[in-house]
N, C-alpha and C positions, 0 to 999 in steps of 0.2 A: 429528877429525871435528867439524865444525860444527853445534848445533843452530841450526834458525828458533826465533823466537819464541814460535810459536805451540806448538812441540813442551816448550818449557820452559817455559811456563805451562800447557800440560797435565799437565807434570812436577809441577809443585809443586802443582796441586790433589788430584791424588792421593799427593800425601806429604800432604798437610794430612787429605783424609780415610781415611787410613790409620792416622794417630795418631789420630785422632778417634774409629776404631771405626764411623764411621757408614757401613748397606751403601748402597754409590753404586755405580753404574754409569755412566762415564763414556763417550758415543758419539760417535766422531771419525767425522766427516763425509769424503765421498770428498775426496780434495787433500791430508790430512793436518789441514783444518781442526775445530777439536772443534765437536760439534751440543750440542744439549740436553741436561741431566744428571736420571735418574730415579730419585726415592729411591721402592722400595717403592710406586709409584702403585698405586691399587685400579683393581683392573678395571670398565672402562665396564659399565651397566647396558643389558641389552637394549634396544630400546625395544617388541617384541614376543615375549611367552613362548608357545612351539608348545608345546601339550601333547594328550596321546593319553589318552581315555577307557580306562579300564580298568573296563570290566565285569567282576564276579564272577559263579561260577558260580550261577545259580540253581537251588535245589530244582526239583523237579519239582511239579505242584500235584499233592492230595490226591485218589485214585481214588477217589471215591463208588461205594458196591456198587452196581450196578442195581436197582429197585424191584423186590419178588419179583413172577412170575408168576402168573395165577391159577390155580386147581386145574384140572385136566380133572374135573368132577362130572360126574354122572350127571343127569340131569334131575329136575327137581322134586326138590332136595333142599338142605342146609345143611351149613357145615363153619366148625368152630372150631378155625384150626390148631393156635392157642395151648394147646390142649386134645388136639389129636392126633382132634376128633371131624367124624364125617360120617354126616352122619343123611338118611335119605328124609325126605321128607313127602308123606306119602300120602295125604293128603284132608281137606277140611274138619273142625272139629271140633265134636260135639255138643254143645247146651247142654241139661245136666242142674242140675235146682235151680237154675236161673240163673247154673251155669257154664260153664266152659269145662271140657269134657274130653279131658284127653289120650289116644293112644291107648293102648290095653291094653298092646302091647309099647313098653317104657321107651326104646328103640332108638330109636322112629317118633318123626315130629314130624307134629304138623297144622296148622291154618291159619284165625284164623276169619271165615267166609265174608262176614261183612258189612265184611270192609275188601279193604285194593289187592292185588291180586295181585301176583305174584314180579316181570310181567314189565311192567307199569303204569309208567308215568311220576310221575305226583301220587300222593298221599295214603299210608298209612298200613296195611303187613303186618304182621302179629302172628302170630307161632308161637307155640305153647305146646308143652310134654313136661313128663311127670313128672321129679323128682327120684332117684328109686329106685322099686324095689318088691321085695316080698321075694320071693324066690327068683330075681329077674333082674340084682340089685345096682344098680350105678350106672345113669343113666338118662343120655341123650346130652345134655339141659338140667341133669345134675345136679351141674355147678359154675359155670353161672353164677354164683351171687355172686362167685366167687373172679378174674372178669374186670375189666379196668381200661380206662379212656379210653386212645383212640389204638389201641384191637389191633382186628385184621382179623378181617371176618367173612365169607362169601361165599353166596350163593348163586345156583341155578342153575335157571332156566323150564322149560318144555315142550321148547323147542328146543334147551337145553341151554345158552343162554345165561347168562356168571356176571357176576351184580352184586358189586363189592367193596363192601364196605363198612366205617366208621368210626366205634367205639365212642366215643360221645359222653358216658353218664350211665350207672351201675349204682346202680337203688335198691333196698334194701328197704323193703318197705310192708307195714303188717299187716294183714293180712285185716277185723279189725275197724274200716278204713275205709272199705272195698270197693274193687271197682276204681280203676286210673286212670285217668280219663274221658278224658286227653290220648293215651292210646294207642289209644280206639275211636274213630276219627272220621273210620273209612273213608276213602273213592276222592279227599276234596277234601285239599285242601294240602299242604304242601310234603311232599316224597318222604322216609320215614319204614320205618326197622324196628323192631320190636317184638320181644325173644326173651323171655317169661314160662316162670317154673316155681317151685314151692314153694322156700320157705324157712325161714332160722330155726330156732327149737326146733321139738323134735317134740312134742304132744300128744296122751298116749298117752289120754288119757281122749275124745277127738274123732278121734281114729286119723288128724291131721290138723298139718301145720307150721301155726305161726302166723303164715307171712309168707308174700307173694309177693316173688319177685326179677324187676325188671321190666331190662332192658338195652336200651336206647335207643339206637341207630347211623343215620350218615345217612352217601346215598353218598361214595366219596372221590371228591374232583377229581379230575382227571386228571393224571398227571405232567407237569411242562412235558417240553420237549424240553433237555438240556445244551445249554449256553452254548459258543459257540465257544473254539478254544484260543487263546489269546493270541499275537500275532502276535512272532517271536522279535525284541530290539531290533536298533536300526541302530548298525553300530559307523564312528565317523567314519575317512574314510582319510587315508590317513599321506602327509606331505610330507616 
């Protein structure tokens, strides 16, 4: 048998890289003539990379409790839930010695007449109740002090309408300053509660606390409305 040329010098390049060790790939073109020879070429680079977002899964965002309700009260009355208390107020309260007195039953709360009423828009309501008395025990003002800024107060008109309200300030004051003139200042200015009632030690020689506990609340705004939910992402589509 006769080789061409071309078949014996394809012979001897692959005896050469044979002994060599080196990986060749030798490609004979159609006719028997040899083409190109490729050691190992790296593969061409894209010239564009397609790539698919991969979103993970998101949390779900955090359920906010609903703002509580407010009480169904009874009319003309007060409630401190923080306290578990709900008192009538049943009528102005008389000024004896140039105070204020609360009613006889520790339960009741009154009101004094020369400021804003429950159901006023401006100025400045003031309840007072005693702290205790003996033989009735606690009095439904009788832990104010033990109240803090930010706790809900409510109360409730004629018609049964409830105002919430927004612990702003709990002071003690001692009687030997006298009142606090920022809380009598009736029907004008900004929309104002007042809850008074003794405090402090007790003086058994004046049969009498030597404090008053004044708690100062003003209405809460209003809830906003929740924020819409977020719209879910766009996932790019596939090629």
């Amino acid at each position: 048998m006769r080789l061409g040329r071309e078949w014996l010098a394809a012979a001897a390049i692959a005896a050469v890289v044979a002994s060599a060790g080196t990986d060749l790939v030798l490609i004979v073109a159609d006719g028997g003539s040899p083409a190109r020879a490729a050691a190992n070429e790296p593969w061409p680079t894209p010239e564009v990379t397609r790539t698919v977002a991969i979103v993970p899964d998101q949390p779900p965002p955090p359920v906010k409790p609903p703002p509580p309700k407010p009480p169904k009260l009874a009319a003309n009355s007060v409630a401190i839930p923080v306290q578990h208390v709900v008192a009538p107020i049943v009528d102005y309260c008389p000024i004896i010695a140039g105070g204020l007195e609360p009613p006889a039953d520790v339960h009741q709360i009154c009101y004094w007449a020369g400021g804003a009423g429950i159901d006023e828009r401006a100025g400045t309501t003031v309840l007072t109740g005693h702290i205790n008395w003996v033989g009735q025990g606690t009095g439904a003002f009788g832990n104010l002090a033990l109240l803090h800024r930010g706790e809900t107060v409510y109360t409730s008109d004629t018609h049964r309408a409830v105002t919430t309200w927004r612990i702003a300030h709990v002071e003690h004051r001692s009687k030997t300053l006298g009142v606090d003139t920022a809380a009598f200042v009736g029907h004008s200015g900004p929309r104002q509660l007042y809850l008074i009632s003794c405090g402090g030690a007790f003086d058994a020689a004046e049969l009498s606390y030597v404090d008053n506990i004044y708690v100062r609340a003003t209405p809460a705004p209003p809830v906003p409305p929740a924020p819409p939910a977020p719209a879910p992402p766009t996932l790019p589509k596939l090629r």
